[in-house]
N, C-alpha and C positions, 0 to 999 in steps of 0.2 A: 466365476461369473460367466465363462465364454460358456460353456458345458450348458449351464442354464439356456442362454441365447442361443446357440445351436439348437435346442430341444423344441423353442420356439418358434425358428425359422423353418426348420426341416419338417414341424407339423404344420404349418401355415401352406408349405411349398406341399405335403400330402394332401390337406383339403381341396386344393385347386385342381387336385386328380379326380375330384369326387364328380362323378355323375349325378347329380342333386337333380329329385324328379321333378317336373314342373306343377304348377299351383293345381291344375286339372289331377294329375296322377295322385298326388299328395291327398286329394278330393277324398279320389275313387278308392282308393289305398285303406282311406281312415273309413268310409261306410263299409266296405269288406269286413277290415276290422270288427268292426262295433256289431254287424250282418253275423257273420261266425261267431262272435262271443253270445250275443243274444239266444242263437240255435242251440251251443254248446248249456248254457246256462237252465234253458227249456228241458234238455235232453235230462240232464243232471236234477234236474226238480221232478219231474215224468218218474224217473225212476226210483228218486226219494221218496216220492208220496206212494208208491206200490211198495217200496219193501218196507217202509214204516206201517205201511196198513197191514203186509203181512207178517211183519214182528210184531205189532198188536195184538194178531188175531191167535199169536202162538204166546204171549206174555200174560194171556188174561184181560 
């Protein structure tokens, strides 16, 4: 049981080292995010929709 309770304390007493960004960063953080996925997701369809046209055009 102590083994367990150490595992507890010694991460309780790690999170208190955590630099936890504030509610603003956290913000700016999650639209970057979702900013880059969106672009990535465009990129990725842009290039779908050309080589599916040109696998079409070589498929018949």
């Amino acid at each position: 049981m102590s083994r367990i309770r150490r595992f507890f304390v010694e991460a309780w007493q790690e999170l208190k080292k955590v630099n936890w960004p504030t509610p603003e960063q956290a913000r700016n953080l999650t639209v970057l995010v979702l900013a880059i996925s969106f672009v990535v997701g465009a990129y990725i369809t842009f290039f779908d929709i050309i080589f599916g046209a040109i696998a079409a055009r070589f498929n018949g």
